[in-house]
NUMITOR-668446 format. One record per atom (N, C-alpha, C): residue number from 0; residue in three letters; chain; atom name; x, y, z. Coordinates in steps of 0.1 Angstrom, whole numbers, plus 5000, padded with zeros to 4 digits. Each point is the difference from the previous one (the first is absolute). Layout:
BEGIN
+-----+------+------+------+------+------+------+
| pos | code | unit | site |    u |    v |    w |
+-----+------+------+------+------+------+------+
| NUM |  Ala |    A |   CA |    X |    Y |    Z |
...
+-----+------+------+------+------+------+------+
//
This chain:
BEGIN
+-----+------+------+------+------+------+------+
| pos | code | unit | site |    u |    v |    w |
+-----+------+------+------+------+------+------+
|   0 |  Unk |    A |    N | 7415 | 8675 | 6758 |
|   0 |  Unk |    A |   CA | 5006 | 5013 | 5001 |
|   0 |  Unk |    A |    C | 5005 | 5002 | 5014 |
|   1 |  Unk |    A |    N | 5014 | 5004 | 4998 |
|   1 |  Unk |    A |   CA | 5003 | 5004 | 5017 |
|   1 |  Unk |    A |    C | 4997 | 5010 | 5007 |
|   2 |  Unk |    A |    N | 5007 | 5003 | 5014 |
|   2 |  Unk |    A |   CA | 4994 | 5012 | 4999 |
|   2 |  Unk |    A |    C | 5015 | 5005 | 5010 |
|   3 |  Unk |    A |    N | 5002 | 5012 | 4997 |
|   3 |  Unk |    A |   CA | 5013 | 5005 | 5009 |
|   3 |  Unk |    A |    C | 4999 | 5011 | 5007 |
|   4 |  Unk |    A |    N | 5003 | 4997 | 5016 |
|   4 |  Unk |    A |   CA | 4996 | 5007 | 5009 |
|   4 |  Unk |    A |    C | 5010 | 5008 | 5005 |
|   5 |  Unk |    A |    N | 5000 | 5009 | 4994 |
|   5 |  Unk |    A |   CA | 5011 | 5019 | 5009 |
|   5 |  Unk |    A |    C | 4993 | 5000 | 5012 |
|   6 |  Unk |    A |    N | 4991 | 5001 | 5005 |
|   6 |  Unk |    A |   CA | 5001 | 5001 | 5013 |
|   6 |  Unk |    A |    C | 5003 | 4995 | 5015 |
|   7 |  Unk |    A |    N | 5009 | 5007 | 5005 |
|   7 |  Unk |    A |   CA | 5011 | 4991 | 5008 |
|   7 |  Unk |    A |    C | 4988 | 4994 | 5013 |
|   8 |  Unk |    A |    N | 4994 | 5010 | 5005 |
|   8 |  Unk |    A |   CA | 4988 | 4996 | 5009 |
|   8 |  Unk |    A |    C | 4988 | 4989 | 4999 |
|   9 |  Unk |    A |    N | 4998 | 5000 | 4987 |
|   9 |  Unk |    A |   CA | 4993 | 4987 | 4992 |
|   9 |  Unk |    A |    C | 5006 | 4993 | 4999 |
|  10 |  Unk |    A |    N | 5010 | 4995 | 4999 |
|  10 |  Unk |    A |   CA | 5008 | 4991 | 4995 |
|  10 |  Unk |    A |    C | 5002 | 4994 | 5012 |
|  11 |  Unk |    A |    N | 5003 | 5009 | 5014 |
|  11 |  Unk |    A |   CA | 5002 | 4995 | 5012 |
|  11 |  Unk |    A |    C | 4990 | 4991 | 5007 |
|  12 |  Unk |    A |    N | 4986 | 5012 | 4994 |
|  12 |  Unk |    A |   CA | 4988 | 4990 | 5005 |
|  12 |  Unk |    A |    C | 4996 | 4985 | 4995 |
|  13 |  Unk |    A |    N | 5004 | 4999 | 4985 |
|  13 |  Unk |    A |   CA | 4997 | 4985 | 4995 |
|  13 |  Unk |    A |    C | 5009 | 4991 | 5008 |
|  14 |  Unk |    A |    N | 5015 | 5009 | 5001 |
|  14 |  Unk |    A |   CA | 5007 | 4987 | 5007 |
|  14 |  Unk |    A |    C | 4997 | 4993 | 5013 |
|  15 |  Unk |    A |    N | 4992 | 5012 | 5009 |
|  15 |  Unk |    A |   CA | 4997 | 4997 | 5009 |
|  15 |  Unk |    A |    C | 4993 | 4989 | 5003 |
|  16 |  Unk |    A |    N | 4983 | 5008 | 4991 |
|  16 |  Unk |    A |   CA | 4991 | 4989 | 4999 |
|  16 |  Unk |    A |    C | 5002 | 4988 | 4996 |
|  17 |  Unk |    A |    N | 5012 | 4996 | 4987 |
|  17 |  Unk |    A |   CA | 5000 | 4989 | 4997 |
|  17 |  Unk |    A |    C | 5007 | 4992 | 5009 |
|  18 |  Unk |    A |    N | 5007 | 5003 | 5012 |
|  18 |  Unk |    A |   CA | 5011 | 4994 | 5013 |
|  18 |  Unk |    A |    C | 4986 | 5000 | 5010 |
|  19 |  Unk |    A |    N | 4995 | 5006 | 5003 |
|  19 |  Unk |    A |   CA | 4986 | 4993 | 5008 |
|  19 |  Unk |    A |    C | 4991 | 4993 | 4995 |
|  20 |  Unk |    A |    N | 4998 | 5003 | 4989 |
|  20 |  Unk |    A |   CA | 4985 | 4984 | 4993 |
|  20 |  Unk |    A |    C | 5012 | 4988 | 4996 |
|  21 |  Unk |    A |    N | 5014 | 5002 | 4998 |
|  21 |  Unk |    A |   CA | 5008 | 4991 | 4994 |
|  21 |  Unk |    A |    C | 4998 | 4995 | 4987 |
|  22 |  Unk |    A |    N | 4993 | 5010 | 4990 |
|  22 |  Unk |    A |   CA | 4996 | 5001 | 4988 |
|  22 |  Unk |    A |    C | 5018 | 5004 | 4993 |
|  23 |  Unk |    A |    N | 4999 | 4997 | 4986 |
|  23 |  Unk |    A |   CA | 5010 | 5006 | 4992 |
|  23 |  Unk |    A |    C | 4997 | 5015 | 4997 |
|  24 |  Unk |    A |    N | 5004 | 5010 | 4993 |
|  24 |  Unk |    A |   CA | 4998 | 5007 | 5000 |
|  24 |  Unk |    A |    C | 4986 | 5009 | 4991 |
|  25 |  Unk |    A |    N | 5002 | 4991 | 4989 |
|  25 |  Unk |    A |   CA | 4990 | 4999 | 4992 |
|  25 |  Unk |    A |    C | 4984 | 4998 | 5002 |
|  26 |  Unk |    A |    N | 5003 | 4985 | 5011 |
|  26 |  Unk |    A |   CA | 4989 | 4998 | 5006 |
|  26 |  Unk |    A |    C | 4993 | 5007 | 5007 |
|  27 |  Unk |    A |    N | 5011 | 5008 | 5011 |
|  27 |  Unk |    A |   CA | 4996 | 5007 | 5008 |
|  27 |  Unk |    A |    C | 4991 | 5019 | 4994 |
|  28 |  Unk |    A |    N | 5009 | 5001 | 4989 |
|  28 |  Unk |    A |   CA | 4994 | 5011 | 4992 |
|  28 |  Unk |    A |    C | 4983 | 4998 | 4999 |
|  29 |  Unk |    A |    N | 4999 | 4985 | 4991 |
|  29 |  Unk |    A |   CA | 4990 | 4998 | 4990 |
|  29 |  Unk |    A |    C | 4986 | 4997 | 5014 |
|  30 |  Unk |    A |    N | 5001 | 4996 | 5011 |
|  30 |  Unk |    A |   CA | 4992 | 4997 | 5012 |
|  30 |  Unk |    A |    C | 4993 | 5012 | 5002 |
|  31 |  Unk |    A |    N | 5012 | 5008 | 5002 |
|  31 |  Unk |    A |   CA | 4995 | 5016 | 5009 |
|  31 |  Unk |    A |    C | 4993 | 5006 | 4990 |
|  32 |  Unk |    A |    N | 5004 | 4995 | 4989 |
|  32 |  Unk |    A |   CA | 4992 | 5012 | 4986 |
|  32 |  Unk |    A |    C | 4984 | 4993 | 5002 |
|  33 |  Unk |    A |    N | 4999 | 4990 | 5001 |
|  33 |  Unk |    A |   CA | 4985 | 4990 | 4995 |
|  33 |  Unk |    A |    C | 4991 | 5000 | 5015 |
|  34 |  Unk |    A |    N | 5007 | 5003 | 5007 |
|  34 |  Unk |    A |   CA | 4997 | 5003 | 5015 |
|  34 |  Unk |    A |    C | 4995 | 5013 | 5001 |
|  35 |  Unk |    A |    N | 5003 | 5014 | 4998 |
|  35 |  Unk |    A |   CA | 4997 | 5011 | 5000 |
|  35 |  Unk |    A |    C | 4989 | 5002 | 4988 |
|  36 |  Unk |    A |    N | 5000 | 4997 | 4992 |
|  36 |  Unk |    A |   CA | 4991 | 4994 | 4987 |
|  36 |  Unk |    A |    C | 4984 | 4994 | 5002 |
|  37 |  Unk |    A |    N | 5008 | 4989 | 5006 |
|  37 |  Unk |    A |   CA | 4983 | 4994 | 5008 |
|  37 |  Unk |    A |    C | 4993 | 5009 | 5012 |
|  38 |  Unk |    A |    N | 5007 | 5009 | 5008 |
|  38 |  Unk |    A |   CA | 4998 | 5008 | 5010 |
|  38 |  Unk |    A |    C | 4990 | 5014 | 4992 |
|  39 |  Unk |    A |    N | 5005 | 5005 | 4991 |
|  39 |  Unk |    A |   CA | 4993 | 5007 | 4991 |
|  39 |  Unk |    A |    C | 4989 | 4994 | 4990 |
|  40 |  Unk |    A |    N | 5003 | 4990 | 4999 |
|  40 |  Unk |    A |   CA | 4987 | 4997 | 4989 |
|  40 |  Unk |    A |    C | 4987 | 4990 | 5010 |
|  41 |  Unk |    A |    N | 5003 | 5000 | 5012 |
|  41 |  Unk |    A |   CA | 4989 | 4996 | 5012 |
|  41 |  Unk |    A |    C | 4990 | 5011 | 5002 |
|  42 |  Unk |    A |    N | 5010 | 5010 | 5000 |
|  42 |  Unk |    A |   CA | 4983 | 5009 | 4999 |
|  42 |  Unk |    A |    C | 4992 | 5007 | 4990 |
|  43 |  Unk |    A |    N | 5006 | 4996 | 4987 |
|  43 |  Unk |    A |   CA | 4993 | 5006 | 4987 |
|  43 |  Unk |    A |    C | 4984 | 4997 | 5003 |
|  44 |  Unk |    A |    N | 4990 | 5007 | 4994 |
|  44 |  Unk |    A |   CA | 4989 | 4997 | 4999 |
|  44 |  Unk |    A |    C | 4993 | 5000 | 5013 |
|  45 |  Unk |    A |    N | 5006 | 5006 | 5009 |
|  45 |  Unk |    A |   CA | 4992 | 4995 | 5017 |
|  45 |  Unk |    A |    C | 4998 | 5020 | 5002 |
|  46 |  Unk |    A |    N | 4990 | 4998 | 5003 |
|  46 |  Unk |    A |   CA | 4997 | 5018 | 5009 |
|  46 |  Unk |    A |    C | 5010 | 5005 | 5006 |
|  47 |  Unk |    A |    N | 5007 | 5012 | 4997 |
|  47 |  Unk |    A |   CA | 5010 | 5005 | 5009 |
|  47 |  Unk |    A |    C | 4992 | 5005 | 5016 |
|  48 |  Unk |    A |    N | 5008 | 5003 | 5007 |
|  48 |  Unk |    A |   CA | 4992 | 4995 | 5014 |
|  48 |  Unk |    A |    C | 4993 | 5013 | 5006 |
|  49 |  Unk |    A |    N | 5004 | 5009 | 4988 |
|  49 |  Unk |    A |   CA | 4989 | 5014 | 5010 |
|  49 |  Unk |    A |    C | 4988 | 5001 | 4988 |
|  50 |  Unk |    A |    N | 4999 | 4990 | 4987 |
|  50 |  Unk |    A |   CA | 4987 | 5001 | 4994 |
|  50 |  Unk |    A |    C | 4991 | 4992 | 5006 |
|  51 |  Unk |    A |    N | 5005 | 4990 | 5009 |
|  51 |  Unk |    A |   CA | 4996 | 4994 | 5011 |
|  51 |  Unk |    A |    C | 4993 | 5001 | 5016 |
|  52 |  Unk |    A |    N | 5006 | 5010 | 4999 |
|  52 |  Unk |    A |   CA | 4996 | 5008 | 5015 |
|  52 |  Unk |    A |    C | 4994 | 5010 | 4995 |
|  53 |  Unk |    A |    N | 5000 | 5006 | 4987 |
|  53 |  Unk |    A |   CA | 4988 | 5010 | 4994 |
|  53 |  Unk |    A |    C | 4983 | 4995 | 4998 |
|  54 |  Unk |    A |    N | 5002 | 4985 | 4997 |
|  54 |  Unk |    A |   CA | 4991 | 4990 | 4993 |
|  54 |  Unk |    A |    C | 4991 | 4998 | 5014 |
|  55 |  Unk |    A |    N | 5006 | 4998 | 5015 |
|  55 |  Unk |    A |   CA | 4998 | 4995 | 5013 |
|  55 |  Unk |    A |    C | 4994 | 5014 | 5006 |
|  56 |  Unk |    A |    N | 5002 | 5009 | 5000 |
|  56 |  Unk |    A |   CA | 4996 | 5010 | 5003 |
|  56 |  Unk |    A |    C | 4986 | 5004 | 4993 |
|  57 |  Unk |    A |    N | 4999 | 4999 | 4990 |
|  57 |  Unk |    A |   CA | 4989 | 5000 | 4986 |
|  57 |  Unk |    A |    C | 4991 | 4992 | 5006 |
|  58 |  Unk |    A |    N | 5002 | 4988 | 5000 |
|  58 |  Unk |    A |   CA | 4993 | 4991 | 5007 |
|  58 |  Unk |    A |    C | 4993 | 5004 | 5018 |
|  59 |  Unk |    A |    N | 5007 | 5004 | 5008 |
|  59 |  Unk |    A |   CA | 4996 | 5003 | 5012 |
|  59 |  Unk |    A |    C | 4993 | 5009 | 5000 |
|  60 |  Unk |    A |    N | 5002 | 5012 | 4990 |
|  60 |  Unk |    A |   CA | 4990 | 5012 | 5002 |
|  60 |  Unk |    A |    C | 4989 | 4994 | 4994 |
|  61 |  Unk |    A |    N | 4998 | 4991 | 4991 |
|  61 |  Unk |    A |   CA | 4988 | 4993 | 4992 |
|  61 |  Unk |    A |    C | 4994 | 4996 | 5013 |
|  62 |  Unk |    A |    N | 5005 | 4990 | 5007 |
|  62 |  Unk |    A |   CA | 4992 | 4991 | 5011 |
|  62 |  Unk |    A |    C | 4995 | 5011 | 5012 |
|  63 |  Unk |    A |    N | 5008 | 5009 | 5004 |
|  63 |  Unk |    A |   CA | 4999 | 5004 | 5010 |
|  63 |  Unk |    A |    C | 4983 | 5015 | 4998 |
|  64 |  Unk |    A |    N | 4998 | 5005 | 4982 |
|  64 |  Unk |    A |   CA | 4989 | 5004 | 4996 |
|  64 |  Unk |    A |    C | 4991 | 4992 | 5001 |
|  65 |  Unk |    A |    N | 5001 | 4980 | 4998 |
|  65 |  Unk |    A |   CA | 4991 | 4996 | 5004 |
|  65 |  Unk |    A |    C | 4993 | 4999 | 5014 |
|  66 |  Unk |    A |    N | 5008 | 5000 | 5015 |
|  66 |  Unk |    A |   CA | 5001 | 5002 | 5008 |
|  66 |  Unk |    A |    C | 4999 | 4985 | 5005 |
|  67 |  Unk |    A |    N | 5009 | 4989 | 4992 |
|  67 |  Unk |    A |   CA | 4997 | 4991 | 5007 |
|  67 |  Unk |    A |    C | 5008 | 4998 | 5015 |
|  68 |  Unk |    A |    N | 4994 | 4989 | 5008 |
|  68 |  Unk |    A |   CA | 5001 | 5000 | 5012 |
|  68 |  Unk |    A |    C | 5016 | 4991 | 4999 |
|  69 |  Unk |    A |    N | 5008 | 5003 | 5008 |
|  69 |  Unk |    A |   CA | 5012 | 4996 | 5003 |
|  69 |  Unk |    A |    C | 5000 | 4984 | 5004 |
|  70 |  Unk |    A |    N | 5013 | 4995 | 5000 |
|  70 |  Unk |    A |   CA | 4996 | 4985 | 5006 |
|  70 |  Unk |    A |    C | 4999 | 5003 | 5011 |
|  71 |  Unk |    A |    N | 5005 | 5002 | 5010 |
|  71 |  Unk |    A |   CA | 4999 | 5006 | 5015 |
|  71 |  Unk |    A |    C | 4983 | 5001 | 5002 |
|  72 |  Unk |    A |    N | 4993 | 5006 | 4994 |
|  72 |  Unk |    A |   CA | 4985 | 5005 | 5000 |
|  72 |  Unk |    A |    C | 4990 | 4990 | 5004 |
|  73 |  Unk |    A |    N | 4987 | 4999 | 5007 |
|  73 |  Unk |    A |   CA | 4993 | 4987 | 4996 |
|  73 |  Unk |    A |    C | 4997 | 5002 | 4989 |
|  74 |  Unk |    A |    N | 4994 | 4987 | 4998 |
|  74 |  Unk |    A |   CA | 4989 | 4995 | 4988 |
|  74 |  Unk |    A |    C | 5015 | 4994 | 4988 |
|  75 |  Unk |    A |    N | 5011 | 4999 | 5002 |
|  75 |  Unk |    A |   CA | 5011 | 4998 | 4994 |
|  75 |  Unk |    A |    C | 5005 | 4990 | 5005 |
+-----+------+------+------+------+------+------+
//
C-alpha cells in the first residue's frame, strides 16, 4: 500500500533526511518510523519516574522511623 504525502513540510523533511543518511526515500521514511517506535516501546513496562521518586521517598520516611544510623555515622 502506498502512501501519499500533501504535506509540503513533510515531504521536505523526508527529502532532507533521506540526502543526509543517503537513504532512498522509502528507506529513509521506514528507519525514522522503526526508530521513533523502538524509542517508545523501550519504556513500556518500566515505572514512570515520579512513581519512582514517590516509591524512594516511601522508603526514606520507612528508614529514617527506623532511625538507622547514616553511612557517615560510626558503627557503619
Amino acid at each position: 500500500m502506498g502512501l501519499n504525502i500533501k504535506n509540503s513540510d513533510t515531504e521536505s523533511a523526508i527529502r532532507a533526511l533521506a540526502e543526509a543518511t543517503g537513504e532512498k526515500l522509502t528507506v529513509a521514511v521506514h528507519n525514522a518510523v522503526a526508530e521513533k517506535l523502538a524509542r517508545l516501546n523501550r519504556g513500556k513496562g518500566k515505572p514512570v519516574l515520579a512513581d519512582y521518586l514517590v516509591s524512594l521517598g516511601t522508603l526514606q520516611q520507612a528508614l529514617a522511623a527506623r532511625k538507622l544510623p547514616k553511612a557517615s555515622e560510626p558503627g557503619r
